[in-house]
C-alpha positions in Angstrom: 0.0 0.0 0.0 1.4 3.3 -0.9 1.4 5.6 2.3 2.3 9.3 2.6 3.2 10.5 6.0 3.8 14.0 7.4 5.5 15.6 10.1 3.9 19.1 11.8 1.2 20.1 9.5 0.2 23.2 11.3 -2.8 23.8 9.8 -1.5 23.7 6.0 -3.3 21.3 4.6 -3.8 22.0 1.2 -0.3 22.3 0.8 0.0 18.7 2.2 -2.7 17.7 -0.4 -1.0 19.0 -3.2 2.4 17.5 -2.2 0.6 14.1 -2.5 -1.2 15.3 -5.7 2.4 16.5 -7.2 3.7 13.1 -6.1 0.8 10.9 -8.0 0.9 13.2 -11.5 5.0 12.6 -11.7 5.0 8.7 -10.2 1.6 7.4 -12.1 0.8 5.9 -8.8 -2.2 6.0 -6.3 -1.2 7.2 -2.5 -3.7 5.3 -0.7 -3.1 6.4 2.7 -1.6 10.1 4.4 -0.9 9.5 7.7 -0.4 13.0 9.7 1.4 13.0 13.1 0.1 15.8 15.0 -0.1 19.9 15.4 -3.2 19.2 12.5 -4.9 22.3 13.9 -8.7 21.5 13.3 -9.8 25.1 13.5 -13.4 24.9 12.5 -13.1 28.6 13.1 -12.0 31.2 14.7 -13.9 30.6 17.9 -11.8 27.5 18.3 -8.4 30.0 18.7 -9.4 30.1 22.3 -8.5 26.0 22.8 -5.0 26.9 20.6 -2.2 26.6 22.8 -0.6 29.5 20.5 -0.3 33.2 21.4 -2.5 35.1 19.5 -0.4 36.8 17.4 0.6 33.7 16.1 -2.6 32.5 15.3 -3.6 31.7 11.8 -6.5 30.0 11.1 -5.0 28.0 7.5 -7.1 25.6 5.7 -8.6 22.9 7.5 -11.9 24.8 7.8 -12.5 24.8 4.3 -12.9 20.6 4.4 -14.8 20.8 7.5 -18.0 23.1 5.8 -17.5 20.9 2.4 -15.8 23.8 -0.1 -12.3 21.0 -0.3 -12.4 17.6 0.3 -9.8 15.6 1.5 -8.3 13.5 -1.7 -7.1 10.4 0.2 -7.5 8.7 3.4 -6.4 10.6 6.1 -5.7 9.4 9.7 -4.6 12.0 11.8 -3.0 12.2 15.4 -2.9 15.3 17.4 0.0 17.4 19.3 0.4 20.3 21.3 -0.7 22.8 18.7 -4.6 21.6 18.3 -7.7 23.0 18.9 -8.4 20.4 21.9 -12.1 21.6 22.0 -13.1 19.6 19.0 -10.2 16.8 19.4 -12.1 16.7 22.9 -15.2 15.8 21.0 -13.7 12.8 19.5 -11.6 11.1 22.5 -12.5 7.6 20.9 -11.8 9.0 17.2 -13.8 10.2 14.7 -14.1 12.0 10.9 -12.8 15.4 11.6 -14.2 16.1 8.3 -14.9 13.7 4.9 -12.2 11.2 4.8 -9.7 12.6 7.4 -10.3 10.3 10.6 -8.7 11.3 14.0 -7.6 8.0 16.1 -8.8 9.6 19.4 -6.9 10.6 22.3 -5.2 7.1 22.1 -6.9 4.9 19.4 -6.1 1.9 16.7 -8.2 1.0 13.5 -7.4 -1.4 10.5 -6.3 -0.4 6.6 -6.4 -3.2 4.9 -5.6 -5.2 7.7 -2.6 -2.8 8.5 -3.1 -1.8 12.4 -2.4 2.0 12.3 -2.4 3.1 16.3 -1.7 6.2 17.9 -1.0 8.3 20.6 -2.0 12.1 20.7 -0.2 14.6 22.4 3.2 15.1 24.4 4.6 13.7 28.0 4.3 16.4 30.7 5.6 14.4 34.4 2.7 16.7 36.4 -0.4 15.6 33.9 0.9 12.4 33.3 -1.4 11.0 36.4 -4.3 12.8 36.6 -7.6 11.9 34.8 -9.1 13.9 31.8 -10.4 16.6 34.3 -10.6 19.7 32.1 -13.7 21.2 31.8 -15.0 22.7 28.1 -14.8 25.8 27.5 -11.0 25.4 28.2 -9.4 28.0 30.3 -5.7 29.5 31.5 -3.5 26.6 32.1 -6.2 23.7 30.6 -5.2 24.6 27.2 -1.7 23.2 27.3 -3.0 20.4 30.5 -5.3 19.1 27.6 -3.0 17.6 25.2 -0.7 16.3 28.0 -0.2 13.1 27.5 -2.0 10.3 30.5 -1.1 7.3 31.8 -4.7 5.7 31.8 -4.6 6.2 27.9 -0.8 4.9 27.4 -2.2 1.6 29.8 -4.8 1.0 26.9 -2.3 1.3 24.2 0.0 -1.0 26.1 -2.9 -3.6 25.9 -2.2 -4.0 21.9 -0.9 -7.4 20.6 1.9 -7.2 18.7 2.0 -7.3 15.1 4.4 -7.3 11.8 2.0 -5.5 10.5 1.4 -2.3 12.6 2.6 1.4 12.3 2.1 3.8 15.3 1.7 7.5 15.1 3.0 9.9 18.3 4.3 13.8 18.0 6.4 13.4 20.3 9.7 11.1 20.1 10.3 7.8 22.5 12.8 9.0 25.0 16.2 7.7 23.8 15.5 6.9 20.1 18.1 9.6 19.0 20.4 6.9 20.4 19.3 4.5 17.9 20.3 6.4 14.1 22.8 8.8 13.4 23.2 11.3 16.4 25.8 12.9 15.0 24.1 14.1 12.2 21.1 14.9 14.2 23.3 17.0 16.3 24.4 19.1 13.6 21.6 19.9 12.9 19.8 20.8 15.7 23.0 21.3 18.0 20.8 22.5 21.3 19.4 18.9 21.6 22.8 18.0 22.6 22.3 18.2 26.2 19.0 16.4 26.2 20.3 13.6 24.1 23.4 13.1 26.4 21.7 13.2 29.8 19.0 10.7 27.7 16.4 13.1 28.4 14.6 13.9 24.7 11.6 12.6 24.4 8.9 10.7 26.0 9.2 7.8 28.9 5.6 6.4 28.1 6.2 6.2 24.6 9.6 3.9 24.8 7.9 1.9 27.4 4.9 1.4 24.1 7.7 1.2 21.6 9.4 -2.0 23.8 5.9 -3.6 24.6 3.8 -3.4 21.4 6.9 -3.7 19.0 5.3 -1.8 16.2 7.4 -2.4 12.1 7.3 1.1 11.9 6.6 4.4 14.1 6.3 7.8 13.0 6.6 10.7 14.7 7.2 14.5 14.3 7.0 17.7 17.3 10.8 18.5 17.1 10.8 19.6 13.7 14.0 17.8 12.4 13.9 14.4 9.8 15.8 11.9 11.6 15.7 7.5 11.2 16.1 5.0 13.4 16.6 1.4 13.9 15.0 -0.1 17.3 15.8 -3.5 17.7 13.8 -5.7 20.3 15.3 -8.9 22.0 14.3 -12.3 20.8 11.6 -13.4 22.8 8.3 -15.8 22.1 6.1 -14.2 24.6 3.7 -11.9 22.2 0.8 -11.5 24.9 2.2 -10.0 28.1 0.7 -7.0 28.7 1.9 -6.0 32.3 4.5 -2.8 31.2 8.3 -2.7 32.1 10.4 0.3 32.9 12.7 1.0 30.3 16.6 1.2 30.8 18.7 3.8 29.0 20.4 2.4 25.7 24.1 2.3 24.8 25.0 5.3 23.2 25.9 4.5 19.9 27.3 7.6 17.1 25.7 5.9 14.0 23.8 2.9 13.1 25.5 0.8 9.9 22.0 -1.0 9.3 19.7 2.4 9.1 16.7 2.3 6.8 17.5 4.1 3.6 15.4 7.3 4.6 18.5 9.6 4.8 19.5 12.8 3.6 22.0 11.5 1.2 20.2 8.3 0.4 16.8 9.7 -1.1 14.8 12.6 -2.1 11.6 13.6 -0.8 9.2 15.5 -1.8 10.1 19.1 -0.7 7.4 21.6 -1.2 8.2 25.3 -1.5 4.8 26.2 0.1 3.3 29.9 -0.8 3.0 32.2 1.9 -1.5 32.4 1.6 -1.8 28.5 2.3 -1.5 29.6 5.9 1.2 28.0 8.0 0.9 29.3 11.4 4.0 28.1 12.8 7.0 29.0 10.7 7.9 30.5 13.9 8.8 27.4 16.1 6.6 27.4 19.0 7.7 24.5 22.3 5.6 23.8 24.3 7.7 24.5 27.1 7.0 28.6 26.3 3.6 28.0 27.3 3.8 26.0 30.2 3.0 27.1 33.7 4.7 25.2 37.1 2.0 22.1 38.1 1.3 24.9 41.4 -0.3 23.0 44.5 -2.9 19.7 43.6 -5.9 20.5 45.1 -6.1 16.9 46.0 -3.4 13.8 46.1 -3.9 11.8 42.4 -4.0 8.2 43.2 -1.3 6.1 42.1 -1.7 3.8 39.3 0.4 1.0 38.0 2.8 3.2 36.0 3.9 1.7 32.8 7.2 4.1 33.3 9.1 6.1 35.7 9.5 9.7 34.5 13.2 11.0 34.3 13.8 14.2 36.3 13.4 17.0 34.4 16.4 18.3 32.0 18.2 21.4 32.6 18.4 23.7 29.7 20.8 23.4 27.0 23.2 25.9 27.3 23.1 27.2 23.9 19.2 27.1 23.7 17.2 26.5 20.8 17.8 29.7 18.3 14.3 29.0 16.6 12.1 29.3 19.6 10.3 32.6 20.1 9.7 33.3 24.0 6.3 33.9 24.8 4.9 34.7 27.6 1.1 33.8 28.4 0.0 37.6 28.6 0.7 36.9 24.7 -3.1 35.2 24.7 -4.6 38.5 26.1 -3.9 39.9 22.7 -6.1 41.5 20.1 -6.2 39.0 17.3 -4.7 39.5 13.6 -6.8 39.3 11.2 -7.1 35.8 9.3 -5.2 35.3 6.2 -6.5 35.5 2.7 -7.5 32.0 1.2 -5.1 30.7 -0.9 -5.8 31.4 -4.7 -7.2 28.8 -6.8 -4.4 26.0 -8.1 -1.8 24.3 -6.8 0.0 25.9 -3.2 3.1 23.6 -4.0 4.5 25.2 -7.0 7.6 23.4 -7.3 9.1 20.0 -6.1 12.2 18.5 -6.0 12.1 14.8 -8.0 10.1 12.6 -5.5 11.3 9.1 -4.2 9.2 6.3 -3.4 11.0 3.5 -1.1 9.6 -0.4 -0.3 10.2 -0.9 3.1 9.4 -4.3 4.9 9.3 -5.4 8.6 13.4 -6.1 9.5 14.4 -8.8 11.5 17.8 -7.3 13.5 21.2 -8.6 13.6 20.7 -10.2 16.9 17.6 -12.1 15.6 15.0 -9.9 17.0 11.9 -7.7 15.4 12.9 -4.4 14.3 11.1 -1.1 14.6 12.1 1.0 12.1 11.4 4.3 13.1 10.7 8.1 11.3 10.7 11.2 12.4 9.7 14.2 10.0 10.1 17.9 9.9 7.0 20.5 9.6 5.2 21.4 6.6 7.2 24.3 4.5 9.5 25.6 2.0 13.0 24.0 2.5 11.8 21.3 5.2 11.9 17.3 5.0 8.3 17.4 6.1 7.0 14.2 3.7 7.5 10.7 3.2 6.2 8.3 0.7 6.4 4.4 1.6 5.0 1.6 0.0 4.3 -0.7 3.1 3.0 -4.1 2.6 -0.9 -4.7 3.7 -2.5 -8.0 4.6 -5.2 -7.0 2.3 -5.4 -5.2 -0.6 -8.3 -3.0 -1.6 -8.7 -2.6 -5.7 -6.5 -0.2 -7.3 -9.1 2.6 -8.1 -11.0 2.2 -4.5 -9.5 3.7 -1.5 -8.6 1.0 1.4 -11.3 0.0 3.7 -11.4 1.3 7.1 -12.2 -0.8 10.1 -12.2 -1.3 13.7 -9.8 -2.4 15.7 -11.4 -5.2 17.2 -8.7 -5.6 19.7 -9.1 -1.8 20.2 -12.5 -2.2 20.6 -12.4 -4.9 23.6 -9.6 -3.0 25.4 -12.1 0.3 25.4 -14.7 -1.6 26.4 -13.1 -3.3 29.3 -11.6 -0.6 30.7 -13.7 2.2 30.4 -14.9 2.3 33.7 -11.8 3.3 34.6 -11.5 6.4 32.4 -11.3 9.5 34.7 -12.9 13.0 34.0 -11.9 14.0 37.5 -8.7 15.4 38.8 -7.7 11.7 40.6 -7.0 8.9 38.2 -8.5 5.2 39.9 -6.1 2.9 39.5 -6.3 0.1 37.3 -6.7 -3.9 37.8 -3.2 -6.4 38.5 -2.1 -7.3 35.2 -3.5 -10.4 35.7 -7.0 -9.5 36.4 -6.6 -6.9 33.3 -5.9 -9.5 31.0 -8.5 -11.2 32.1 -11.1 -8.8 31.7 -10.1 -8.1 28.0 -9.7 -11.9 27.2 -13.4 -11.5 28.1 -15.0 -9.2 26.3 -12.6 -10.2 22.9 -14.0 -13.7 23.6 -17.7 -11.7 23.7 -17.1 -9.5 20.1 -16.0 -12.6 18.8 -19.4 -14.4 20.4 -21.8 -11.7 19.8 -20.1 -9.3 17.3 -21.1 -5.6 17.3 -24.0 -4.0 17.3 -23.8 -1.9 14.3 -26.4 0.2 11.4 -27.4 -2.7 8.9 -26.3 -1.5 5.1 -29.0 -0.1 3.1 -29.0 0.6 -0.2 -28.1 4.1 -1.5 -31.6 4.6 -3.0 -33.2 4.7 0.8 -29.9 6.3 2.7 -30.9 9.3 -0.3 -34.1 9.4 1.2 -33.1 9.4 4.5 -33.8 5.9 5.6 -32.5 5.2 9.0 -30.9 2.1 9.4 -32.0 -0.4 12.0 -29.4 -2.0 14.6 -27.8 -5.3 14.3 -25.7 -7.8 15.8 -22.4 -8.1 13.3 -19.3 -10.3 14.0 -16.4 -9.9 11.8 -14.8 -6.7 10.5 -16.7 -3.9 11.0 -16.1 -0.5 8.7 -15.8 2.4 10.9 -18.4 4.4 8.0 -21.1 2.3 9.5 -21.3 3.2 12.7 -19.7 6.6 12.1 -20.2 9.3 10.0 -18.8 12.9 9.3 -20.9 15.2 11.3 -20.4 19.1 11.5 -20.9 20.4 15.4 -19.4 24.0 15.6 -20.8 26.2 12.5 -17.8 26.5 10.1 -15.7 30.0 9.2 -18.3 32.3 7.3 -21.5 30.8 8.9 -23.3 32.4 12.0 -24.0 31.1 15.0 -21.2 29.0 17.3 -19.1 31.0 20.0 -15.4 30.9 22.2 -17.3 29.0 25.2 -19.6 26.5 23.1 -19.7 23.0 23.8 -21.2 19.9 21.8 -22.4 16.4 21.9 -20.7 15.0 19.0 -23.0 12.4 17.2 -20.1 10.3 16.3 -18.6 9.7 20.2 -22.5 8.7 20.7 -22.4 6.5 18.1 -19.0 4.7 19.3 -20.2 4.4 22.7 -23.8 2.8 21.7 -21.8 0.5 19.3 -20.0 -0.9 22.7 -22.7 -0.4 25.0 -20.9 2.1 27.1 -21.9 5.6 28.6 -20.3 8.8 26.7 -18.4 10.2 29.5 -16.8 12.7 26.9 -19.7 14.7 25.7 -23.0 13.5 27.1 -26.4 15.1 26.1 -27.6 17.8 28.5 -30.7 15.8 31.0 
């Protein structure tokens, strides 16, 4: 299957589109899939700036609005992760996942479906040590420190993930990097090019605890990731071993530091091109300006009650001390910067293309690698942001367990796995401060051997298909019990909330029951904790 994926897309999304477009008119091939890997930016409007973790004279509102109210649509599959750049108000209304608009499907706060067959999982957000803890306790409208607390990163989300079988065929999507993966490719280069990572990488501090402790368990072929804005590759080799259903997490050990690594996959600078676009200044890029997260964060202050301790699937390192050179691309922000009046929005982008001129693209086969020590290999790929001059874009053809015809686009299930690890756990998902703690392992894996032994049993119950004469006359569908693959269009359709740019109605402090999380949670017979209808 040919796959695109995408660093920071910071709300240029027609400039990604046309990348893939410029790709497909000078290859003669079909990209099936564009996997994104955070800072999407789904600004419906401009009544979503106020869940941006961005100051507001950064603020750009860019293109995603225009797929939302139906003016674009997207021109291939699209499954999209989110960072710390996102308008968490809406992401909020999809915590299991959901279309954002037509054809672009979010995986959820933590989530996994099937493409063809191919597990594609992710993990949205970044690691912050004080969130990590605490249950999903932000309250919509978001206010003063909740806007950065809501894409933090928490544990009761990584312990689903870590509930995943493993599989040859898997990808998984984070923003942020697995703590000590720079360790693992060429550091050297990496150094050179972003020298004030140096500290960081040598006190093994760069990047995420949870997510190594996932990379180690779940043994993904291939993880892509983005956040620091630099394209870097990696080999992550995991030790021979036959047991491929533990799920009770270890604490990861720091790797040997290693300058450069002989077997790297051929996605290097001097080993292929990529497609980089010279984007035009009116396709809307807010963040040209590098913007850390770390400018917007405030000190955790005093917890207004103890969080409860849950099994943590990793220790957090302390926190590193600034690199002494500092990173020459941040801008310092202060938060009196969201007190701002705002700039006006951009003009739309004029009508053709917004990627006027390419370098030659490469395409590269890439299969699951078995390491020199006999062990499964993750090979993994980080990628720069969207923009003129940046290694942003990747294309890959990845082998599929299925394959969909050649002029259809891939078919989209659930995660059945997924599906049973929701289910059996979601009495545990916190909206208050204090995070319960979750089972022993050995009850855990008991309670989702269950209820996959009960989907298997008793499938899903799911819309039955009708025929497009009576969905044209707005037939509704009656419920039934499916086992099998399920397609995630069935039981979930695209379905506007907020009004779009340009149409009335919709404010800063307006909340919504999205019809899709509904939809989820009846399919699994569980109550919407997320966005529940007002009694």
């Amino acid at each position: 299957m040919l796959v695109a994926v995408q660093g920071c897309s910071h709300g240029s999304l027609t400039a990604i589109y046309d990348t893939v477009a410029q790709f497909e008119a000078r290859k003669g091939q079909k990209v099936k899939l564009l996997l994104l890997c955070g800072d999407f930016q789904a600004l419906r409007s401009r009544h979503d700036f106020a869940s941006l973790a961005v100051p507001v004279k950064y603020q750009t509102l860019g293109t995603f609005h225009e797929y939302y109210a139906g003016t674009r649509v997207a021109p291939v599959l699209t499954i999209v992760i989110g960072g710390n750049h996102e308008a968490s108000n809406y992401m909020w209304e999809l915590y299991h996942g959901g279309w954002l608009a037509p054809n672009i499907y979010y995986l959820g706060t933590a989530g996994s479906v099937l493409v063809d067959g191919l597990r594609i999982s992710g993990a949205s957000g970044i690691f912050k040590e004080h969130d990590y803890r605490k249950g999903h306790f932000e309250r919509m409208p978001l206010t003063g420190s909740q806007v950065r607390s809501k894409y933090h990163i928490r544990q009761y989300d990584v312990a689903k993930l870590m509930q995943l079988p493993r599989s040859n065929s898997s990808i998984f999507l984070s923003h942020d990097w697995p703590i000590s993966i720079p360790h693992y490719g060429n550091t050297q280069a990496l150094l050179s090019r972003k020298p004030f990572f140096r500290s960081e990488v040598e006190k093994n501090t760069l990047g995420s605890p949870p997510l190594l402790t996932l990379l180690d368990h779940i043994q993904p072929a291939f993880w892509f990731s983005a956040h620091l804005h630099v394209k870097f590759a990696a080999l992550y080799e995991h030790p021979v071993s036959d047991d491929t259903v533990q799920r009770k997490p270890t604490v990861p050990v720091a790797p040997q530091i290693i300058d450069s690594n002989p077997d790297e996959i051929s996605i290097t600078d001097d080993e292929e091109e990529a497609v980089l676009a010279e984007v035009a200044a009116d396709t809307g890029n807010p963040d040209e300006i590098t913007l850390s997260d770390d400018d917007f964060d405030e000190p955790a202050g005093e917890q207004t009650s103890a969080p409860a301790e849950v099994a943590a699937p990793v220790e957090a390192p302390a926190a590193p001390e600034a690199a002494a050179n500092g990173n020459p691309e941040e801008i310092l922000v202060e938060d009196e910067e969201f007190d701002e009046e705002p700039h006006a929005p951009p003009p739309a982008p004029a009508d053709g293309p917004s990627v006027p001129q390419t370098f030659e693209p490469a395409l590269q086969r890439v299969e699951p690698k078995v390491g020199p020590h006999g062990g499964p290999v993750t090979q993994f790929l980080a990628l720069d942001k969207c923009g003129a001059g940046k290694e942003f874009i990747q294309f890959l053809d990845i082998p599929s367990p299925e394959m969909s015809p050649e002029d259809q686009p891939p078919r989209l299930t659930f995660d059945l796995d997924w599906l049973a690890i929701t289910r059996a756990l979601h009495g545990y998902m916190s909206t208050e401060y204090d995070q319960a703690p979750l089972p022993d392992a050995p009850i855990l894996d008991a309670m989702i051997d269950d209820e996959i032994q009960r989907i298997r049993q008793e499938g899903l119950l799911v819309p039955a298909p009708l025929s497009e004469e009576n969905l044209a006359h707005g037939a509704v569908p009656p419920l039934v019990w499916e086992r099998g693959p399920v397609d995630v269009g069935r039981v979930q359709q695209f379905w506007p909330t907020a009004p779009p740019e340009g149409q009335p109605g919709g404010s800063a402090s307006a909340w919504y029951t999205n019809p899709q999380t509904e939809a989820f949670c009846g399919m699994l017979g569980i109550d919407n904790k997320v966005n529940p209808r007002p009694q």
